[in-house]
C-alpha positions in Angstrom: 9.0 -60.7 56.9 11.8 -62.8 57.9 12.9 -63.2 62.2 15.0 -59.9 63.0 18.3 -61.3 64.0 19.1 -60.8 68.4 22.0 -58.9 67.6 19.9 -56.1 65.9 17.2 -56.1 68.4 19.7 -55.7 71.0 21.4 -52.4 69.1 18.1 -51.0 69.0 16.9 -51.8 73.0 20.3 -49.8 73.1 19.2 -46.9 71.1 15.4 -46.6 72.3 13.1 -46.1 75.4 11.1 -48.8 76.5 7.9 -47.3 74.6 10.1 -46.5 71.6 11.3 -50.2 71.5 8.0 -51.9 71.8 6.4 -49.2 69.3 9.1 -50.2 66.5 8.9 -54.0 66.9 5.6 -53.7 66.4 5.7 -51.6 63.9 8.5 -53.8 62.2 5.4 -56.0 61.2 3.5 -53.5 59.3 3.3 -51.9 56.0 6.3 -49.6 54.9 5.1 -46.3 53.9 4.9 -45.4 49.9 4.9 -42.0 49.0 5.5 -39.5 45.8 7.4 -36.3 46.0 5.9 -33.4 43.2 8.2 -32.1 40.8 7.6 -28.6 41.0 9.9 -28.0 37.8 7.6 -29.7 35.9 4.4 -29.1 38.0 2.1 -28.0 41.1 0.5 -30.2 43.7 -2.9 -29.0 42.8 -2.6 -30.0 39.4 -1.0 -33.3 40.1 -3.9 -34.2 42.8 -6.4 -33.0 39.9 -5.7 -36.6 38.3 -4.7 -38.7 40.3 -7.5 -38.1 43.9 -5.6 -40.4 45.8 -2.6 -38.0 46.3 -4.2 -36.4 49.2 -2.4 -36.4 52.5 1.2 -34.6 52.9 4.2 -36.0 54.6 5.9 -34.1 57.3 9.7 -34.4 55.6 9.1 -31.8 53.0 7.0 -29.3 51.3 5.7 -31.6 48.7 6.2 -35.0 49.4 2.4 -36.8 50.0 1.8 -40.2 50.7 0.4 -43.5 48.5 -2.2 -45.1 49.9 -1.8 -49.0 50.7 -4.4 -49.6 48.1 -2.9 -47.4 44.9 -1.5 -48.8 42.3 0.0 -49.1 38.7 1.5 -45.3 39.8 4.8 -46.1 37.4 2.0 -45.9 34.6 0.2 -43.2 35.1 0.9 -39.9 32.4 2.4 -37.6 35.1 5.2 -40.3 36.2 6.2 -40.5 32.5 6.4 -36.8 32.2 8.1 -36.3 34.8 5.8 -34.6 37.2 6.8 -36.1 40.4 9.1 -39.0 41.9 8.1 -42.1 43.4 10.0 -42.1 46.7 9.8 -43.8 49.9 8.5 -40.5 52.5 11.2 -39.9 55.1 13.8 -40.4 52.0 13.4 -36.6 51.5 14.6 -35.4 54.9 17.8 -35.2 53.8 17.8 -32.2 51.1 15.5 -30.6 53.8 17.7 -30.1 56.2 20.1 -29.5 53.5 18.3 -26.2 52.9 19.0 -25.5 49.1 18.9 -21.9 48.2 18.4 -20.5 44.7 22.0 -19.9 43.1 23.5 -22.8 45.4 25.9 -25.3 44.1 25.3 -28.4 45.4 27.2 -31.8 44.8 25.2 -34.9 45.6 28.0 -37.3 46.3 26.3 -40.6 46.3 23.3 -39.8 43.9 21.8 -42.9 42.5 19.0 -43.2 41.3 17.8 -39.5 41.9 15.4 -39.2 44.4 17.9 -35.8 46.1 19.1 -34.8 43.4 15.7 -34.0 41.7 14.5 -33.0 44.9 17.4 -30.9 45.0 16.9 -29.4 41.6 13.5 -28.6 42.4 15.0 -26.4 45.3 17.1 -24.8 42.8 14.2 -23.9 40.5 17.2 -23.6 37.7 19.9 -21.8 39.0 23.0 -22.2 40.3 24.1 -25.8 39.2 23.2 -29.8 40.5 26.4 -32.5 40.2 24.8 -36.1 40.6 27.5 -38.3 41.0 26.9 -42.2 41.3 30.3 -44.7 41.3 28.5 -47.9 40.0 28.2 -47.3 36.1 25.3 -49.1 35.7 23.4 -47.1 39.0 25.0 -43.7 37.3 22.7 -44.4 34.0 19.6 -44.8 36.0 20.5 -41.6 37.9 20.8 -39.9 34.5 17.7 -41.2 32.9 15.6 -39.5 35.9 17.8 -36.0 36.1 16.7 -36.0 32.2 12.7 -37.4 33.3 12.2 -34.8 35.7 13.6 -32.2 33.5 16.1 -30.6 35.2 18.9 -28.2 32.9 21.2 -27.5 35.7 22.8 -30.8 35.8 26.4 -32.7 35.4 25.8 -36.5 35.9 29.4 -37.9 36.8 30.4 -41.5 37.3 33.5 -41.1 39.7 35.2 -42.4 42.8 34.4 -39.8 45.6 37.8 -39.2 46.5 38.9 -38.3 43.0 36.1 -36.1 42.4 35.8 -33.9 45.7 40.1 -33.6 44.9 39.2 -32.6 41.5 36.6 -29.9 42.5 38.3 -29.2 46.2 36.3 -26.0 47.5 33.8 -25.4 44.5 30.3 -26.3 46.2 28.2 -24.1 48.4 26.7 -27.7 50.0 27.4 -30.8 49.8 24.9 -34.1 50.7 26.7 -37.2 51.8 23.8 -39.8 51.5 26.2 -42.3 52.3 25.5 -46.5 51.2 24.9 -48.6 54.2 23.7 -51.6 55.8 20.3 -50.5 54.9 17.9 -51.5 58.4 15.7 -48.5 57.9 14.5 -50.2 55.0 13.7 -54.1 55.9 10.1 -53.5 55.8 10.6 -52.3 52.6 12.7 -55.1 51.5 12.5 -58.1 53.8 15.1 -60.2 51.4 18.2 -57.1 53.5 17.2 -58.7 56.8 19.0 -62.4 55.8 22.0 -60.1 54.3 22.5 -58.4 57.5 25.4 -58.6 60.3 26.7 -56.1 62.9 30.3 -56.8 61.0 29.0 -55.8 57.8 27.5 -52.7 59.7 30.9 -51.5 61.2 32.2 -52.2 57.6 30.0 -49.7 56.4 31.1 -47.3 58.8 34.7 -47.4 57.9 33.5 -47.0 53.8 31.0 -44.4 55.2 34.0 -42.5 56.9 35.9 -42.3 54.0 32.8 -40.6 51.8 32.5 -38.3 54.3 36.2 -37.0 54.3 35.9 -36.8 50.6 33.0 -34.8 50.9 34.4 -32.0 52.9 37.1 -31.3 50.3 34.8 -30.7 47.7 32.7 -27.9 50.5 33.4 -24.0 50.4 34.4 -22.3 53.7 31.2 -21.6 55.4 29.8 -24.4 53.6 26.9 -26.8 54.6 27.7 -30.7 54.6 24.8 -33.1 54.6 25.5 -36.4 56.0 22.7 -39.3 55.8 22.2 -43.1 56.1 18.6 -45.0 55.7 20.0 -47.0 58.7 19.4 -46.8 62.6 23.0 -48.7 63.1 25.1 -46.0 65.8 28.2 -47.6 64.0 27.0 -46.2 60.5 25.9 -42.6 62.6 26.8 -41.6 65.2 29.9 -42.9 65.6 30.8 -41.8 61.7 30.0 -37.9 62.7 32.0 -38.6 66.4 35.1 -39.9 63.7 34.5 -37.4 61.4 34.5 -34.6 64.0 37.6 -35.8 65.5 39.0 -35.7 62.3 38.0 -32.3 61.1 38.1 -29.5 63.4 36.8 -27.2 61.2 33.9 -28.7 61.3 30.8 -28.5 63.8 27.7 -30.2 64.2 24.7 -28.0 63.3 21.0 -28.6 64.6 18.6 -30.0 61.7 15.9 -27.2 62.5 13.1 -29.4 61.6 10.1 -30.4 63.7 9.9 -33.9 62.6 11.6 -37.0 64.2 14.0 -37.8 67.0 17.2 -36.5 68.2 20.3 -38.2 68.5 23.6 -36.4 69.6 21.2 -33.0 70.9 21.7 -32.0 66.7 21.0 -34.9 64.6 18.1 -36.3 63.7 17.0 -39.9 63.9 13.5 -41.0 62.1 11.2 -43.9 63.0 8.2 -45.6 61.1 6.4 -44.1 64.2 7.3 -40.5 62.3 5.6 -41.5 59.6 8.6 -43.1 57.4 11.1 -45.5 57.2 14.5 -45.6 58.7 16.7 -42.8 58.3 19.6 -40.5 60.2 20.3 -37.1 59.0 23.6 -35.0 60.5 23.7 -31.6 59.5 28.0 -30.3 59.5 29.1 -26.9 59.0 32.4 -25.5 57.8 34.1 -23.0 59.3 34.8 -19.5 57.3 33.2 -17.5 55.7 31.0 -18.9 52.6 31.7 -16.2 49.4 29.2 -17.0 46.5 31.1 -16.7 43.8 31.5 -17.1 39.9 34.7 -19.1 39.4 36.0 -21.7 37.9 34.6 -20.5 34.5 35.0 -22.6 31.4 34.8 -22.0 27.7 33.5 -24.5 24.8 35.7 -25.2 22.3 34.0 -24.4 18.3 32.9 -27.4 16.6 32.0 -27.2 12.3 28.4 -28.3 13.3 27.7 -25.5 16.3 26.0 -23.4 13.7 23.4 -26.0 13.1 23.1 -27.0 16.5 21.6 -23.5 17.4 19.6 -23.6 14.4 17.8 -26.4 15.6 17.7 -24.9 19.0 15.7 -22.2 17.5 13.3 -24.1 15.6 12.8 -26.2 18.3 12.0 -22.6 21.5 10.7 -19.4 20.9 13.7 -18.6 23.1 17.4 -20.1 24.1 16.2 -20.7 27.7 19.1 -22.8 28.5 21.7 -20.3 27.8 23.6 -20.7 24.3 27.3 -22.2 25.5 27.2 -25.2 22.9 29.4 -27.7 23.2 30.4 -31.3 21.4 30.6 -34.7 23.4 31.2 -37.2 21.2 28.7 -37.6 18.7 26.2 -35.3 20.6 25.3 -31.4 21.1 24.9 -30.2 24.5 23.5 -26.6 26.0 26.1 -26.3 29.6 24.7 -24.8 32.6 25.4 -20.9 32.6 27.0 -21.1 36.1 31.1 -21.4 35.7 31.5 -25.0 35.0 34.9 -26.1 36.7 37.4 -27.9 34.5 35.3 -31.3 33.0 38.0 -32.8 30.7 39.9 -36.4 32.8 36.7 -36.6 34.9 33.9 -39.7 33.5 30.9 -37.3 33.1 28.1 -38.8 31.8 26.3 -35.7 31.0 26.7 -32.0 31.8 23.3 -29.7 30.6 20.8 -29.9 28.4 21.0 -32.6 25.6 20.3 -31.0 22.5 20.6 -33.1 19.7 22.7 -36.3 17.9 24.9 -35.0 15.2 24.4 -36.9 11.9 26.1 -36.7 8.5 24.5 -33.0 7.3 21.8 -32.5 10.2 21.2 -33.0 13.9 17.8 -34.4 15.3 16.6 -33.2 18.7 16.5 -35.2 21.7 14.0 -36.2 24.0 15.9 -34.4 27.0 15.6 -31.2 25.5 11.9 -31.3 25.2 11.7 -32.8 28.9 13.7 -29.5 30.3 11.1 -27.4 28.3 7.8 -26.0 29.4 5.3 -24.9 26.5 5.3 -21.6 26.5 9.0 -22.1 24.9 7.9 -24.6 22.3 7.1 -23.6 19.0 5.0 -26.3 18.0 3.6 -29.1 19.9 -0.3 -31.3 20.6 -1.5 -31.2 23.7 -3.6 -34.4 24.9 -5.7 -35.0 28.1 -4.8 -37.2 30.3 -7.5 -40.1 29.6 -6.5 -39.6 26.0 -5.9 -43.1 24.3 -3.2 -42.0 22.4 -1.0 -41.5 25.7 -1.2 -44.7 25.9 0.1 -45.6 22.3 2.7 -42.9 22.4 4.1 -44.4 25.7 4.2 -47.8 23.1 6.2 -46.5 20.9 3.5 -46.4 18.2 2.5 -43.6 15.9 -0.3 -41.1 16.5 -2.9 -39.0 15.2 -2.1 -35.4 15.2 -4.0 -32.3 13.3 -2.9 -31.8 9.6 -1.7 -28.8 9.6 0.9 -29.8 12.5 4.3 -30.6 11.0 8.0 -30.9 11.8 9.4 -32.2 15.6 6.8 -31.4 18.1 6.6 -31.5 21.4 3.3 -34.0 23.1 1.9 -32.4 26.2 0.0 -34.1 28.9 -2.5 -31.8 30.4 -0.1 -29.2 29.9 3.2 -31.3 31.1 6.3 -32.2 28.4 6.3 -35.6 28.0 7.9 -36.1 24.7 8.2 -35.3 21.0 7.9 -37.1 17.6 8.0 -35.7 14.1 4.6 -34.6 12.4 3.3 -34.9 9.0 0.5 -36.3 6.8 -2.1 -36.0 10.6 0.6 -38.9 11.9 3.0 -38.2 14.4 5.9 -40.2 14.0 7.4 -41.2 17.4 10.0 -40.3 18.9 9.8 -42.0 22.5 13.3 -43.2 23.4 13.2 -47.0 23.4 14.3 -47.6 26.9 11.5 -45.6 28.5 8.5 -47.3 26.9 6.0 -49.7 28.0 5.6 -53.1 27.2 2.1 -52.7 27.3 
């Protein structure tokens, strides 16, 4: 690891005890933490720990986060990530959506999304209901964020590639909670990636604060009266926390600080909550903000799809595809595709860049539509009319992940879903005891 500069070993003398202090430079030169969160859309701990023994010990910043030992890996290859079933993610990274406190039927905006670690963990929470908007302002960041939503199978969704202050105008009182985890300078995470400690300067830090300020004002528009707000950095910098909620509060006086009600890490500012590698995780500050009012759960903001000529055969292929139109049936047409929107009272989508809203269930071509893989990754088999199911040292998991074709029974035919040990992890077309594959090019390996 590169020589932590003066100037940020002086901020933290500031911010610690003289135990606290010499605890975290020592710890400064050892191992970051690794860890997995389960996707409990897609499957249970027991199951995941089943097949991959190492997954043993739990984390203390959320019900199913667990740890990866130093000694693990090739974790990005193993079946489960590929379908899915949990989230590489660094441990104290899911404190935030904790103290968020997601409730079944909750509408929650995650403001600065990318790449997905909250707002899977958030879907999780939601179990399907109520609606998830992942928004990510770098285009590029906002596709990565979408390719995990649609990994993780989660049907709730809009994906949305907008500035903050346009979107929380756009939706100004629509979300039940709201999580703020704001970019920054990034200290919490130099052991994680030493290359940030060169890049660092207190300047750059106070810059942050001011861009950090601004998310945060955003993000109150878009909250409900009585509405939660989630604030969060993976910094220790007070110019980036503290003094961001002390600005904030100043600014909104509708607004009062709320205690994390969490067991794990340090307290800053009586309520907030400050973690340490000597919690068991890198870097991170978490301020929990309530809104004043009264917060009415209600429908709202309800859209309507307009008819397209090929909605008819869209919904035929839903049906051959589930025993059941689990994802509601409100069909609509972006561009060339056929999309299932959440059943939750979409506000007004048209003029804002979203990337995806739902369930995508098929391209439109002349005279047909073939299914997509995000369909079959939001569906669990009891729905599926036809699928293979393979175990998970089976050696054509490994060709399937390739891209190649695969054996299959005879008498299996038509799209069908493949199964890991019970887990969607995509679909191909059967015939003839081949299935032909249908493993989007940008997910598979080059090995």
């Amino acid at each position: 690891m590169s020589v932590l500069p003066e100037d940020f070993l002086s901020q933290m003398r500031q911010l610690l005890s003289d135990d606290e202090y010499e605890r975290f430079v020592r710890s400064m030169g050892e191992k970051p933490f690794r860890g997995l969160r389960v996707n409990t859309l897609k499957c249970e701990p027991e199951k995941l720990k089943k097949f991959i023994p190492y997954i043993q010990e739990k984390t203390p910043f959320c019900q199913y986060g667990y740890y990866i030992p130093d000694e693990a890996s090739g974790i990005g290859d193993e079946p489960f990530h590929h379908a899915g079933a949990f989230y590489v993610q660094e441990p104290s990274a899911s404190s935030a959506v904790t103290v968020l406190d997601v409730q079944k039927g909750d509408r929650v905006l995650d403001l600065c999304a990318a790449p997905g670690g909250k707002s899977t963990q958030i879907a999780a929470e939601l179990g399907g209901t109520g609606l998830l908007w992942s928004n990510e302002i770098v285009k590029s960041r906002a596709n990565i964020l979408l390719s995990n939503i649609e990994r993780m199978g989660v049907p709730n969704a809009v994906v949305s590639n907008c500035h903050p202050d346009i979107l929380c105008g756009r939706l100004s009182g629509y979300f039940d909670k709201v999580l703020a985890d704001a970019p920054c300078s990034g200290e919490g995470m130099f052991r994680k990636e030493p290359a940030s400690i060169d890049e660092w300067s207190i300047e750059h830090s106070k810059s942050c604060g001011q861009r950090q300020l601004s998310i945060l004002n955003s993000a109150a528009n878009a909250l409900k009266d009585g509405g939660t707000l989630v604030y969060s950095t993976c910094t220790f910098s007070v110019y980036e926390n503290e003094r961001v909620i002390e600005s904030f509060l100043e600014l909104h006086k509708n607004f009062e600080l709320a205690d994390c009600g969490v067991s794990f890490g340090k307290r800053s500012m009586e309520k907030c909550l400050r973690i340490l590698p000597e919690h068991g995780g890198e870097g991170h500050f978490v301020a929990k903000l309530k809104k004043s009012g009264e917060l009415i759960r209600d429908e709202g903001y309800r859209n309507t799809t307009k008819p397209f000529p090929e909605r008819d055969m869209a919904l035929s292929l839903y049906d051959e595809i589930l025993t059941e139109r689990i994802f509601g049936d409100n069909i609509a047409k972006f561009g060339d595709k056929a999309v299932i929107l959440p059943n939750c009272g979409l506000p007004e989508l048209s003029g804002l860049p979203v990337l995806r809203a739902g369930v995508l269930l098929g391209e439109i071509k002349k005279n047909r539509i073939e299914p997509c893989h995000a369909l079959y990754m939001a569906a669990d088999r009891e729905y599926l009319r036809n699928y293979i199911e393979l175990s998970y040292d089976d050696s054509r998991l490994k060709k399937f992940y390739h891209g190649e074709e695969i054996e299959t029974y005879s008498d299996v035919k038509g799209f069908c879903g493949v199964l890991v040990e019970g887990v969607t992890t995509g679909f191909g077309k059967a015939g003839g005891g081949v299935l032909k594959n249908r493993y989007p090019k940008g997910l598979r390996t080059l090995k």
